[in-house]
Steps between C-alpha positions, in 0.01 A plus 500: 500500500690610826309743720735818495658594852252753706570835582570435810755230441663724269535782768637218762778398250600872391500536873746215548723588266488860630609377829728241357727779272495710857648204664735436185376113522639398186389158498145602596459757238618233292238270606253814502564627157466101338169538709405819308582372180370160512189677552543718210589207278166344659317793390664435095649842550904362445599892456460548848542124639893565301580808673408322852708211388768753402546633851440179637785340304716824595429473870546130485848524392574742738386289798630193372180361480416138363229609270778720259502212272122449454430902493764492199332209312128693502682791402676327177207305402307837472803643305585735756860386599748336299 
C-alpha cells in the first residue's frame, strides 16, 4: 500500500497552487492540480482525485498544455467525461 502524502506535503502543494492561481500560471496549476489528484487517486479516494483531474483538464486546455489529452483519458475511463 502507498504511504499517503504528509501533512506537510499537503500544505506545500495547497501552497503552490495558491501561489500558482495568484500568478494565473495555467500550465502550472495544471501540473499542480494532476499533482493533487494523482495523490487522491493514490489514496483510492477517485471522488476527489476526479475533481483535481477536472480542473486540471480545464486549466490544461486553457494553457495549451500537452497533458489535455492524457487528463481527458483518466477522466473517461472513470466515467467522468464523455
Amino acid at each position: 500500500m502507498r504511504k499517503l502524502p504528509s501533512r506537510r506535503v499537503a500544505d506545500a502543494l495547497e501552497t503552490a497552487l495558491l501561489a500558482a492561481h495568484a500568478r494565473r500560471d495555467l500550465s502550472a496549476l495544471a501540473e499542480l492540480y494532476t499533482q493533487a489528484a494523482d495523490e487522491k487517486e493514490a489514496a483510492q479516494d477517485i471522488d476527489a482525485a476526479c475533481f483535481y483531474l477536472t480542473h486540471a483538464y480545464v486549466f490544461a486546455l486553457d494553457a495549451g498544455h500537452p497533458s489535455a489529452p492524457a487528463l481527458r483519458a483518466r477522466l473517461v475511463a472513470y466515467g467522468r467525461e464523455y
